[in-house]
Every structure is written in C-alpha cells, then in structure tokens.
N, C-alpha and C positions, 0 to 999 in steps of 0.2 A: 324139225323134220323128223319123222317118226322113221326109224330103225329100218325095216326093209327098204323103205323109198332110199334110204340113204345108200344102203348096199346095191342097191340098183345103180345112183347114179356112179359109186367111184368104180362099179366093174362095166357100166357102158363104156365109164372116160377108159379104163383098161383096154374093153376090146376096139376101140378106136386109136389107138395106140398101137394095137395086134394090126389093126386094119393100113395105116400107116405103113408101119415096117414092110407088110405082107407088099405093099404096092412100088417099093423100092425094092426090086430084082436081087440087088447085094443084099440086103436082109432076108430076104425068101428064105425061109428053114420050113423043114416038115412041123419043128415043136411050136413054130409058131400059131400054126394050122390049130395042132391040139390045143394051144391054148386062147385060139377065139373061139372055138368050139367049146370048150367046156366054160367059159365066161360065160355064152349063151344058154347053155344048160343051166349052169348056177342060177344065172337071174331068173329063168321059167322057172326052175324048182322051189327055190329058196325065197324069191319074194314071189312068184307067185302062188306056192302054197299058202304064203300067210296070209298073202290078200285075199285069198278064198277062205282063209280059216274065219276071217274077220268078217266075210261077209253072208256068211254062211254058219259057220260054230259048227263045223263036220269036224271034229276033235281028230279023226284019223290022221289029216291035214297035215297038222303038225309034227306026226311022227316021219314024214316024208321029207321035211322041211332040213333034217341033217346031209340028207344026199344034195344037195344042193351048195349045202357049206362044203362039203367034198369037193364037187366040182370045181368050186372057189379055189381050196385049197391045190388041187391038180392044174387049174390053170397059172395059178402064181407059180407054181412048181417050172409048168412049162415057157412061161414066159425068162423066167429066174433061168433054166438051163439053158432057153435060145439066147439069153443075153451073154453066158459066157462064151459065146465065140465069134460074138462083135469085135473087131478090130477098132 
C-alpha cells in the first residue's frame, strides 16, 4: 500500500472514532469537533496533494503537502487533549 493511501486510511479509521465519541453526548467536547475537522483537512491536503502531484507532476503540489501533515498533527493533538478528560 503506497504511503498517502495508507495515511488516508488510519486518519479515516481516526475520524470515525472522532465521529463515534462525537455521537455519545458524554463524550461531546468542543476538541473533538477540531479534531474531526482537521483529520478532514489533513487527508484533502496531505493525500490529496500527492494524488494530484502524481497525476499531474505540478511540483507546486508538493510544497502544500506539509500543511496537511500539520493538520494531522493538530488533530492528534486535539484528539490527545479531549482524551484527558475521559473519565
């Protein structure tokens, strides 16, 4: 399995997990909010820059491609914070 598809499927299985929590009321936080949203971000930017880099060779592509690891990273962050106040 080639690198983007892979980062695609473990931040879907993430925000279905976001999506989960989100739908049991006791879990309901605002951080979880931000971090099905920026999983969402991440996988448009991050695999889909490269899928277009690949299908296309627009070199720009790539340099767009770390804002997407950001979002990655901002969603684990948000996910990570809503978890500490799981009971």
């Amino acid at each position: 399995m080639r690198q983007p598809a892979r980062y695609q499927m473990y931040h879907a299985l993430a925000l279905f997990l976001v999506a989960l929590l989100l739908s049991n009321t006791e879990f309901s936080q605002p951080s979880l909010v931000v971090a099905g949203w920026a999983f969402i971000t991440g996988i448009t930017i991050f695999s889909g820059s490269l899928y277009a880099l690949s299908l296309t060779d627009i070199k720009i592509l790539g340099a767009i491609t770390p804002l997407g690891g950001l979002a990655f990273i901002i969603g684990w962050g948000a996910l990570g914070y809503a978890s500490l106040s799981f009971k």
